[in-house]
Each structure stands twice: as structure tokens, then as C-alpha cells.
KEBARO-331987 format. One record per residue (C-alpha): x, y, z; residue in three letters; residue number from 1. Coordinates in nm, 4 decimals, padded with zeros to 6 digits, always signed. Example, Ala and Ser with C-alpha at 12.3 -4.5 7.8 and 13.67 -1.06 7.14 Angstrom:
[[+01.2300, -00.4500, +00.7800], "ALA", 1]
[[+01.3670, -00.1060, +00.7140], "SER", 2]
***
This chain:
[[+00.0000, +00.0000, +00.0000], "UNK", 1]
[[+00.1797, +00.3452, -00.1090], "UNK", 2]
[[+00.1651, +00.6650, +00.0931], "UNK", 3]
[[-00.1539, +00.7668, -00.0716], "UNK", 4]
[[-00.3903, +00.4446, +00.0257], "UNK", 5]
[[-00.2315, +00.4850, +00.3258], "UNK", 6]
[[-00.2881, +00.8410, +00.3986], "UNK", 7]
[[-00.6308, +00.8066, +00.2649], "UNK", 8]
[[-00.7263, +00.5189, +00.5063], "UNK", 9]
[[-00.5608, +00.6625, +00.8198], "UNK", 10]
[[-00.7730, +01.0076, +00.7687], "UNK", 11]
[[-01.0784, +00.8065, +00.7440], "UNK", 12]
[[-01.2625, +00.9859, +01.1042], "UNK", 13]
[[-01.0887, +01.3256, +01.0059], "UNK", 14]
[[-01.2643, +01.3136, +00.6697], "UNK", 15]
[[-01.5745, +01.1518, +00.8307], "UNK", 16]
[[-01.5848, +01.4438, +01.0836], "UNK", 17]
[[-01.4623, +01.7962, +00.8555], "UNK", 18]
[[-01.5935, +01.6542, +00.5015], "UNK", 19]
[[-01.9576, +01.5056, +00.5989], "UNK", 20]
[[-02.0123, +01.7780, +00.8266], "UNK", 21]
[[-01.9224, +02.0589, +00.5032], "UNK", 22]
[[-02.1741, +01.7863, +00.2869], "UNK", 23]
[[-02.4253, +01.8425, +00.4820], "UNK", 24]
[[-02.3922, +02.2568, +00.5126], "UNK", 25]
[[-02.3874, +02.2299, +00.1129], "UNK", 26]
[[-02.6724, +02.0200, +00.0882], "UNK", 27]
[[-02.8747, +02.2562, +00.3123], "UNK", 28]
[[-02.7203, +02.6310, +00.1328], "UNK", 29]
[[-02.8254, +02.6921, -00.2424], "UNK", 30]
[[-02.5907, +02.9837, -00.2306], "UNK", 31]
[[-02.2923, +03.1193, -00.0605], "UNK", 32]
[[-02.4107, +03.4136, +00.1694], "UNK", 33]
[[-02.2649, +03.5010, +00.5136], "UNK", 34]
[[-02.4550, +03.2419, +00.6851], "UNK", 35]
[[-02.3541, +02.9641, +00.5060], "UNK", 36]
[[-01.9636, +03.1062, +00.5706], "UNK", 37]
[[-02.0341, +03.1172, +00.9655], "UNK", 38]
[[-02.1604, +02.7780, +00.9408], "UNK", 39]
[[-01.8772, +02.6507, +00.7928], "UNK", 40]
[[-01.5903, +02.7936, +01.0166], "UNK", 41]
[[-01.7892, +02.6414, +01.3216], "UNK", 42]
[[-01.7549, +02.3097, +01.1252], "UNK", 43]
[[-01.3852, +02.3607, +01.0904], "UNK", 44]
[[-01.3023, +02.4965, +01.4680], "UNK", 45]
[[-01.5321, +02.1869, +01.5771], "UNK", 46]
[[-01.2335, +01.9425, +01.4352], "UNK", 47]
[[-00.9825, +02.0694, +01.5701], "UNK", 48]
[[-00.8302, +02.2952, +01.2973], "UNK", 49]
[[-00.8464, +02.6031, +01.6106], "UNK", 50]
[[-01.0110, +02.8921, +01.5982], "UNK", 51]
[[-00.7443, +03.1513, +01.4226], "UNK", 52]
[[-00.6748, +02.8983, +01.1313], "UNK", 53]
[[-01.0236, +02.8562, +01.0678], "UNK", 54]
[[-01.0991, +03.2134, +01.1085], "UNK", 55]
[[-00.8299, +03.2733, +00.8391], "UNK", 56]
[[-00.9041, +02.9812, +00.6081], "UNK", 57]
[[-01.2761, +03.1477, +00.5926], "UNK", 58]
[[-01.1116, +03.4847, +00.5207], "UNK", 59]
[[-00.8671, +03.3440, +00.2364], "UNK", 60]
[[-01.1888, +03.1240, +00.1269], "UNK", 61]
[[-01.4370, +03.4802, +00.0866], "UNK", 62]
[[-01.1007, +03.6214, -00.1339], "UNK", 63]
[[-01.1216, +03.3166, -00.3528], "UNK", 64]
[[-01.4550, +03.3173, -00.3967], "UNK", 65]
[[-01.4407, +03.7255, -00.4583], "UNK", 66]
[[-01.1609, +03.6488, -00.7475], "UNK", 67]
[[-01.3444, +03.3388, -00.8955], "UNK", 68]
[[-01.7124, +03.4461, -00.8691], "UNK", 69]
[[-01.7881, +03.1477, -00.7292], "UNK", 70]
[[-02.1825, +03.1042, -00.6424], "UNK", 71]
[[-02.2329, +02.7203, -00.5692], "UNK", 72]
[[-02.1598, +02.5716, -00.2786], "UNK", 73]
[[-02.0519, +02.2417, -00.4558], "UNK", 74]
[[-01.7565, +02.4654, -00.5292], "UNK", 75]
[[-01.6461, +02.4994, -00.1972], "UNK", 76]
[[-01.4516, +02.1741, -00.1261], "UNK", 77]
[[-01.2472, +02.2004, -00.4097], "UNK", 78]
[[-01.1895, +02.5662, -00.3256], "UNK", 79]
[[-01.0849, +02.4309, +00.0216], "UNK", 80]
[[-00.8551, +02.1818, -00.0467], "UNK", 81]
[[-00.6860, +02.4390, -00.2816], "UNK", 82]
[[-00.6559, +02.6668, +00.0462], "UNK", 83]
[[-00.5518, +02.4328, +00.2976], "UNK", 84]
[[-00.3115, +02.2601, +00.0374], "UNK", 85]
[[-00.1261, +02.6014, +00.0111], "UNK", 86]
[[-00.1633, +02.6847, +00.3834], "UNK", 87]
[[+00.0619, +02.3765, +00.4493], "UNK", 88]
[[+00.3323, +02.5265, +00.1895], "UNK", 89]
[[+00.6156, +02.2981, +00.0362], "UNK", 90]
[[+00.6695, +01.9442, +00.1805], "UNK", 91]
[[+00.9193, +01.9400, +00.3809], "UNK", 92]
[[+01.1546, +01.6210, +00.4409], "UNK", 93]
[[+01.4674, +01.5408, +00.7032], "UNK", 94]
[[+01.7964, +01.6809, +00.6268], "UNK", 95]
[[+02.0662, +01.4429, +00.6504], "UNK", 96]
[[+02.3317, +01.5442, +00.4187], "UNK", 97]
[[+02.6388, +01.4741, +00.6355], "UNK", 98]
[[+02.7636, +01.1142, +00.8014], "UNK", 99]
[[+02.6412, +01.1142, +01.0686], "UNK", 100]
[[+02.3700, +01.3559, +01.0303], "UNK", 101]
[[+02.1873, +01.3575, +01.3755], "UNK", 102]
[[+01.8136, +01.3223, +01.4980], "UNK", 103]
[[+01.7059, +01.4533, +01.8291], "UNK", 104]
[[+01.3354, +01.2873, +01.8864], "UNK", 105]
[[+01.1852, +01.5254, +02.2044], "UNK", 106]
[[+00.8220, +01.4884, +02.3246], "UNK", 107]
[[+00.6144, +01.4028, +02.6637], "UNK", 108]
[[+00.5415, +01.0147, +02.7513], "UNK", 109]
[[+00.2728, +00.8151, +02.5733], "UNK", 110]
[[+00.2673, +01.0166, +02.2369], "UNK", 111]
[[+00.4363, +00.7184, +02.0786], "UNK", 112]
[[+00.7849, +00.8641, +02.0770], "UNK", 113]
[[+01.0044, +00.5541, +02.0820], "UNK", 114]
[[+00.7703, +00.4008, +01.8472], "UNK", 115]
[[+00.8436, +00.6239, +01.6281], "UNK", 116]
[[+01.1888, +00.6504, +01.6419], "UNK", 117]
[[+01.1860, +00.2316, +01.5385], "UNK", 118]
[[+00.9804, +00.3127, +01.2813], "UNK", 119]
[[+01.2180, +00.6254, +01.1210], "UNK", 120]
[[+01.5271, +00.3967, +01.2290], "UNK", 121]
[[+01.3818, +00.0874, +01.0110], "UNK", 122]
[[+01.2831, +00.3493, +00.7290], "UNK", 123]
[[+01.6336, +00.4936, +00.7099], "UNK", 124]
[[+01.7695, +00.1030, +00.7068], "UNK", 125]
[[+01.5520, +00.0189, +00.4272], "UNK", 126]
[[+01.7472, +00.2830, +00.2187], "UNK", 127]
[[+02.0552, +00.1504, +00.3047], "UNK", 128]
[[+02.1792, +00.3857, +00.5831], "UNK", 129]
[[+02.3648, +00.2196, +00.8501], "UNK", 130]
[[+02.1705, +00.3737, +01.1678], "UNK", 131]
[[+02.2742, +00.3840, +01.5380], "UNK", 132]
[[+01.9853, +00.4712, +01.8169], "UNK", 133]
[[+02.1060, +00.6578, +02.1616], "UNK", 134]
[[+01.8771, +00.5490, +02.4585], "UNK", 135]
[[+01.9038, +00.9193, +02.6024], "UNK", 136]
[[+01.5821, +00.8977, +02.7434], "UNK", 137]
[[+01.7347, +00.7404, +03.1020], "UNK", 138]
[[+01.4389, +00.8926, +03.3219], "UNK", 139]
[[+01.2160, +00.5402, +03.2557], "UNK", 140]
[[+01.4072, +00.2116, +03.2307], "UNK", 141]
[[+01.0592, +00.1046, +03.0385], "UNK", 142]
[[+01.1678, +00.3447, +02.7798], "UNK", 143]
[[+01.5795, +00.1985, +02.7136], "UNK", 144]
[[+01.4276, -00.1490, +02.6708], "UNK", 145]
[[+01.1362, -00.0581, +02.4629], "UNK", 146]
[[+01.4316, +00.1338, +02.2604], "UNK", 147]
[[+01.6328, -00.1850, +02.2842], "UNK", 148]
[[+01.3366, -00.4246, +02.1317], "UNK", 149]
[[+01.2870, -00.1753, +01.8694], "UNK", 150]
[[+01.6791, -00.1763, +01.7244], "UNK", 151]
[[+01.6578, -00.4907, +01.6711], "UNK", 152]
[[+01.3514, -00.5063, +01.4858], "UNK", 153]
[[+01.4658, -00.1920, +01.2802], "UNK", 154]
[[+01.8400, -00.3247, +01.2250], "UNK", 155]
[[+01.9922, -00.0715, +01.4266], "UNK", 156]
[[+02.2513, -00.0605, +01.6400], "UNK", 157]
[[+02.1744, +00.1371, +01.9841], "UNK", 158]
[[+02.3737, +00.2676, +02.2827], "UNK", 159]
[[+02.2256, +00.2304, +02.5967], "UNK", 160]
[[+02.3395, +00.3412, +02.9627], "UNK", 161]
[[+02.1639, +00.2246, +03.3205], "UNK", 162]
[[+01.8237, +00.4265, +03.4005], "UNK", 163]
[[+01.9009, +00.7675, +03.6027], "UNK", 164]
[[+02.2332, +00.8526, +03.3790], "UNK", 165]
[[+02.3193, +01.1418, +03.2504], "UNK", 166]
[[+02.1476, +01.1527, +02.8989], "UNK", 167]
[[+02.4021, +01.3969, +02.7897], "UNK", 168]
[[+02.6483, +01.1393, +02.8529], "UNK", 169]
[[+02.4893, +00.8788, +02.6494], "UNK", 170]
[[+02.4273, +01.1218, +02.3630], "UNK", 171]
[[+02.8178, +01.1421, +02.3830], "UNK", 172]
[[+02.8615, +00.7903, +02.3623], "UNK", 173]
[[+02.6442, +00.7389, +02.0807], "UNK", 174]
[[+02.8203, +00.9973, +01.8450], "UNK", 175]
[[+03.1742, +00.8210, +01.9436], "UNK", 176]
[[+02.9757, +00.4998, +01.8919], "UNK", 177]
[[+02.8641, +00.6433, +01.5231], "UNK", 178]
[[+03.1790, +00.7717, +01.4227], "UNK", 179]
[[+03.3722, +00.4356, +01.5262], "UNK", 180]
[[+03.1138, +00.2798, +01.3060], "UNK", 181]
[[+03.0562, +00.5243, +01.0041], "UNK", 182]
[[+02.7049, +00.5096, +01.0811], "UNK", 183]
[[+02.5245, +00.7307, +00.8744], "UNK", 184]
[[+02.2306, +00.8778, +01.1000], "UNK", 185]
[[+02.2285, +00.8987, +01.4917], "UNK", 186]
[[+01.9055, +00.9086, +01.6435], "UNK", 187]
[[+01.8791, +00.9776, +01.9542], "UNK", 188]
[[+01.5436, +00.9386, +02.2539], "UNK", 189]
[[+01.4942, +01.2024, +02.5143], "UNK", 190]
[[+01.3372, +01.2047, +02.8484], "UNK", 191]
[[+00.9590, +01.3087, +02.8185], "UNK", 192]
[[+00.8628, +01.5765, +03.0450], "UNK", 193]
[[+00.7073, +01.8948, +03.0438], "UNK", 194]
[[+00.6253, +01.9110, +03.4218], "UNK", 195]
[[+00.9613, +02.0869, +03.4687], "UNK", 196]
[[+01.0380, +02.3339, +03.1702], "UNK", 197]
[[+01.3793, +02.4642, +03.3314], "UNK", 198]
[[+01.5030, +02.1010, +03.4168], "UNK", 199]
[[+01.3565, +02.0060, +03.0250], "UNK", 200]
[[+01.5503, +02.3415, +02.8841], "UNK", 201]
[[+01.8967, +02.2576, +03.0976], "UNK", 202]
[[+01.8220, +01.8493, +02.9622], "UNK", 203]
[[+01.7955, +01.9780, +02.5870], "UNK", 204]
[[+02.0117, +02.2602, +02.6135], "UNK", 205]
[[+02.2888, +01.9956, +02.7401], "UNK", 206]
[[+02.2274, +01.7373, +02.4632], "UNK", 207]
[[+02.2478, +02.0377, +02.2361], "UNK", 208]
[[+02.6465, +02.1302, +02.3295], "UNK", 209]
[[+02.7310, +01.7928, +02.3388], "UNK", 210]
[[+02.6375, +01.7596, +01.9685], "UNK", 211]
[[+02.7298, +02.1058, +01.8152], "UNK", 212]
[[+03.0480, +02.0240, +02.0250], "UNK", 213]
[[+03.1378, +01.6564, +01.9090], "UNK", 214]
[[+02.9464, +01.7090, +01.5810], "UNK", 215]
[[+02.9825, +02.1029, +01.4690], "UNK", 216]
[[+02.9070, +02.0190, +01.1146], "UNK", 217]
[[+02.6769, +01.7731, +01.1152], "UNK", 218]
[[+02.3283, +01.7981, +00.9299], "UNK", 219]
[[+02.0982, +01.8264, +01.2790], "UNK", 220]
[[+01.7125, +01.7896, +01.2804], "UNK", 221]
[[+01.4665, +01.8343, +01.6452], "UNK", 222]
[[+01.1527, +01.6308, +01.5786], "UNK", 223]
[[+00.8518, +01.6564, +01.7975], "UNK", 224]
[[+00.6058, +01.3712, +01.8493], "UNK", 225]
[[+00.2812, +01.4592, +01.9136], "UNK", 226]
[[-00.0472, +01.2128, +01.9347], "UNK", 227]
[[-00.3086, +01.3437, +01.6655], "UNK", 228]
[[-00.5526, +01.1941, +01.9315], "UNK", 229]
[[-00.5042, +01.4909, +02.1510], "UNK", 230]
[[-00.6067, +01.7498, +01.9604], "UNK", 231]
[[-00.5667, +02.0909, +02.0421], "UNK", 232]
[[-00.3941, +02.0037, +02.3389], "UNK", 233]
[[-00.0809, +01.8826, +02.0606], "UNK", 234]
[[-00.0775, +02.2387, +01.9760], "UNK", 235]
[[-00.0483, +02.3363, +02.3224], "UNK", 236]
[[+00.2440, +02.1142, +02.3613], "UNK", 237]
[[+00.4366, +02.1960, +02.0114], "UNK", 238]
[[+00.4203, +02.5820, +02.1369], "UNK", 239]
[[+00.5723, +02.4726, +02.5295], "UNK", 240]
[[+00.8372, +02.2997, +02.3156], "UNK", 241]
[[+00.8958, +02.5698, +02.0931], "UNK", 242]
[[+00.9618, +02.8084, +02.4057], "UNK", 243]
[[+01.2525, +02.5626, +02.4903], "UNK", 244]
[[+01.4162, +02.4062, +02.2004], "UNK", 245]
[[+01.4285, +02.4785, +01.8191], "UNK", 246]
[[+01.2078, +02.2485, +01.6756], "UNK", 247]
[[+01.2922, +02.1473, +01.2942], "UNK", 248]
[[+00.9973, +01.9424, +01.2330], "UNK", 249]
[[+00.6889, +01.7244, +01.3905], "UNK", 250]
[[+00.5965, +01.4001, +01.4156], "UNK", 251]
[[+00.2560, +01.3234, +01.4262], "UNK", 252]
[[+00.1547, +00.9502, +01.5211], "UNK", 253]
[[-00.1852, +00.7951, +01.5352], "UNK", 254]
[[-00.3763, +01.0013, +01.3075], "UNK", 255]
[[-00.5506, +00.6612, +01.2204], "UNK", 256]
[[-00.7271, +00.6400, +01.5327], "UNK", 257]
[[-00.8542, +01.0222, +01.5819], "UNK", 258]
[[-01.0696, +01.2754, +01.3707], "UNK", 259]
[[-00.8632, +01.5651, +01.4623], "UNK", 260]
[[-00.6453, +01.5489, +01.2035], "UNK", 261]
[[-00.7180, +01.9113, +01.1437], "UNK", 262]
[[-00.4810, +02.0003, +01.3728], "UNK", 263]
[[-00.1999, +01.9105, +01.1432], "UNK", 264]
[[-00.2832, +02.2882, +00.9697], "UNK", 265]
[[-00.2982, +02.4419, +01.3052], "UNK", 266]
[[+00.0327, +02.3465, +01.3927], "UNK", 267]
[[+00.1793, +02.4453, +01.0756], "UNK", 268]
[[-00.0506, +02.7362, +01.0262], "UNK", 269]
[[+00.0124, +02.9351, +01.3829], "UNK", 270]
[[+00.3136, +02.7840, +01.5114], "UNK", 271]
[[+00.5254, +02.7819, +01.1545], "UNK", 272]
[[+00.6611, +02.3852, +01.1931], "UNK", 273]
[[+00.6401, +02.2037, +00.9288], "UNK", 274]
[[+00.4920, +01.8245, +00.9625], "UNK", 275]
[[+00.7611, +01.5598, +00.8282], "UNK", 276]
[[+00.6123, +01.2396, +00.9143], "UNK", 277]
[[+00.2322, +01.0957, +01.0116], "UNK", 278]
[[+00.1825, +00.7676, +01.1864], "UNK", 279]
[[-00.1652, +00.6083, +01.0325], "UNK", 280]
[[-00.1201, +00.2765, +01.1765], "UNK", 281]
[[+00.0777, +00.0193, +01.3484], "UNK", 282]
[[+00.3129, -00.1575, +01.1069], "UNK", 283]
[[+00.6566, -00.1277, +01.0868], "UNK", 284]
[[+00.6316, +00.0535, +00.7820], "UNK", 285]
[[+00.3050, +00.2928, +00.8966], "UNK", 286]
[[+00.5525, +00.6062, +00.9398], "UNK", 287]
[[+00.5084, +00.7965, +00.6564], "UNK", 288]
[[+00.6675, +01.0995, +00.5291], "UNK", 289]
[[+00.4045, +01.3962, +00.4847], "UNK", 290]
[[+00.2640, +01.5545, +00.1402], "UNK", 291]
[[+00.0132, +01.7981, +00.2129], "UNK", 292]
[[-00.1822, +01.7925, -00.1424], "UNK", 293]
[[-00.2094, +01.4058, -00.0187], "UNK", 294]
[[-00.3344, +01.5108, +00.3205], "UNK", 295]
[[-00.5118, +01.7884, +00.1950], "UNK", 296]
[[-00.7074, +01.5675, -00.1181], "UNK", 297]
[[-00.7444, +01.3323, +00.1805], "UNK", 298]
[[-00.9278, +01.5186, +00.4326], "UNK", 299]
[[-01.2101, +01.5818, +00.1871], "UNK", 300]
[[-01.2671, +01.2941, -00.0787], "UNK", 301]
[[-00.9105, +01.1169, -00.0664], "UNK", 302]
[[-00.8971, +01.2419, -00.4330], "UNK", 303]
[[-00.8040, +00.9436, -00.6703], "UNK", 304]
[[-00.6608, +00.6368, -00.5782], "UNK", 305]
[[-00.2853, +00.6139, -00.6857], "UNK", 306]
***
């Protein structure tokens, strides 16, 4: 199944939710009047898109409509997925030009973080990059073996310490690990808290010497997990992150399971962070890099099988 089918099926509840509910307001509107507009921006704030990116989308949807003359309402999706499509902007994929090039994966418990990082670790294998894993996040023992399992299944190598060490220190020992090796990407777990943001900030900010120090060239991306299933609250936690770490890219897993996809626009629409990869199910291989005409054509009809 390519990205498309799988895109497609994983948006199934978001397009269930934001496309039946816009259906409907067609099927009841012969024209497009200011009714029909306030209508449809409380179907987009109701999943999960947030009330400033709606509000906007509405405004940038009157402008097309002003410059196309547009009078049926049939016209709208179409018009929408045009809007939303260029909201998102160019896709935007990882950087890894240099050997190593290094991954920092940051994000609070239970958002499918490690998960994750086996899934982008078995990705990177399948194209032939030799990958080593760095179990940094030492707060929850739980979290080095789950790390551990997932090397294996991926192919990777990993560097591991004993729970409560310094995950600065492990960071180090992955990058002499990589270099000893000639692995090609590091990718490396972090603790998961946001309880704390000065301990988080001194974590990160640690991590973040230890690699500009040991690696000062190296091709460097921050990814954020976040769980789609959490809606707005995802936002909430992408802009606590931003506050304490420059944050190249999300992550956004289990998009499957929720319809608030729609926050994937909020994110990038009023935080500026581009989504790289969306989880939409449970297989090894259900990582998937993101293409926003995809996601976009997906939301609202899934467009044309591929």
C-alpha cells in the first residue's frame, strides 16, 4: 500500500468528521451568503483545525470566492482543499546530508515517541543507511528497553546506559559509537517531560552542546512527536516545546485512530513547523513521510486512488 492508500485510510474519522459535516452545510445552502460562511468555520473549529486557522481559512476562502465568482456551494470543497493545500506550503523532508547527520526525537510520555523513532530507524535502514539509536531517554528504564526491542527489529545498532544517567552522557557515547562505526544517522530518545520546563531546557540545552560540540558540522534535525488523538492540546504542547528548544519538524503519530487530524494545519498554520512524518497505523512501515496535497485531497474525498 503506497503513501496515498495509506494516507487516505488513516484520515478516514478526520474526513468523516470535517468533510460530511461541510456535505451536509452544502446540501442545506443553495448559495454562498454570510450564513452559510459562519456555518462553515464552526464546522472547521469543531475538528480541531483552532479557531485563528479557521478564522483565516474562511477569510482566504471569501477572497477566492471574490476572485473566482464562485456562487455554488458544490464549489467549496475544491476551493478548500486548494486553500488548505497552500496553507501547508512545500513538503518538507529530514535533512541528513552529512555522516552522521543527527536526529534529536523530544516529546512528553505516551505520544508514541520511541515508536516512532523504530519506525524512522527501520525506514532509514531500508534505504541503506547504517543507523545507530542513543537510549538518552534514562528517566524510565521502560523506555531503554522498549528502545532496545525496537533496534533490533529496525536493524539498528543502539547505545544504551543504566536508568538515572546522565542523557548527555549517552548522547556522547552514541556519536563516538557512530563515528567508530561510520554510521550514517544517529538518532537519539529524550526524556519526556514537560512538568519541569527549566530542568527540560537545561536536559535539551545539554544534549544540544554535546552535539554542536562533538558534531559542529553535522546535518541536525529536532523532531517533535505529538499524538493526533489529543487534539488541540498537541498544539499546546508543540508551542511549550517551541519556548525551549528549536524544533525542525513534527511528528505526528496515530492520526488513524482520531478525527482531529485538522490540527496538522494548526500546527503548521500558527506555530510555523512544518509536519515531516504521520503515523496512520501500526506496522513497521506505517511512518510515513508527509505531502500535504495528499493530506489535503485526503481530508475531503481522498482524491483518486494512486
Amino acid at each position: 500500500m503506497g503513501f496515498f492508500s495509506k494516507i487516505k485510510q488513516g484520515l478516514n474519522k478526520t474526513r468523516n468528521s470535517i468533510s460530511a459535516g461541510i456535505t451536509s452545510l452544502v446540501n442545506s445552502f443553495t448559495k454562498i451568503d454570510e450564513e452559510f460562511m459562519e456555518e462553515l468555520e464552526e464546522i472547521l473549529v469543531s475538528s480541531d483545525i483552532g479557531v485563528a486557522t479557521s478564522t483565516e481559512i474562511c477569510e482566504r476562502l471569501r477572497a477566492k470566492i471574490k476572485e473566482t465568482g464562485a456562487t455554488d456551494t458544490n464549489e467549496i470543497k475544491e476551493l478548500l482543499k486548494n486553500i488548505i493545500s497552500d496553507m501547508l506550503g512545500m513538503d518538507s523532508g529530514l535533512t541528513l546530508e552529512t555522516k552522521p547527520s543527527v536526529i534529536l526525537v523530544i516529546g512528553v510520555n505516551g505520544v508514541g515517541k520511541t515508536t516512532s523513532i523504530g519506525k524512522l530507524a527501520a525506514s532509514l535502514a531500508a534505504e541503506g543507511k547504517k543507523v545507530v539509536l542513543g537510549a538518552a531517554d534514562t528517566f524510565r528504564a521502560a523506555a531503554i528497553d522498549q528502545l532496545e526491542i525496537w533496534a533490533k527489529r529496525a536493524g539498528a545498532s543502539i547505545v544504551k546506559s543504566t536508568p538515572g544517567a546522565d542523557p548527555a552522557s549517552v548522547v556522547f557515547d552514541t556519536i563516538a559509537s557512530a563515528k567508530a562505526h561510520h554510521a550514517d544517522v544517529i538518532i537519539c530518545d529524550t526524556a519526556g517531560r514537560l512538568h519541569n520546563k527549566k530542568d527540560l531546557m537545561e536536559e535539551l540545552a545539554k544534549i544540544n552542546r554535546v552535539i554542536e560540540r562533538e558534531l559542529p558540522d553535522a546535518s541536525k534535525e529536532t523532531l517533535l512527536v505529538l499524538d493526533a488523538a489529543t487534539g488541540q492540546n498537541a498544539v499546546n504542547q508543540a508551542r511549550e516545546f517551541k519556548n525551549v528548544t528549536n524544533i525542525t519538524g513534527i511528528v505526528l503519530t496515530k492520526l488513524d485512530g482520531t478525527a482531529k487530524g485538522g490540527i496538522v494545519i494548526a500546527i503548521h498554520n500558527e506555530l510555523s513547523i512544518p509536519v515531516k512524518y504521520v503515523g496512520v497505523g501500526e506496522g513497521i512501515d506505517d511512518l510515513q513521510p508527509f505531502c500535504a496535497k495528499e493530506f489535503a485531497d485526503g481530508i475531503f474525498d481522498g482524491g483518486d486512488e494512486q
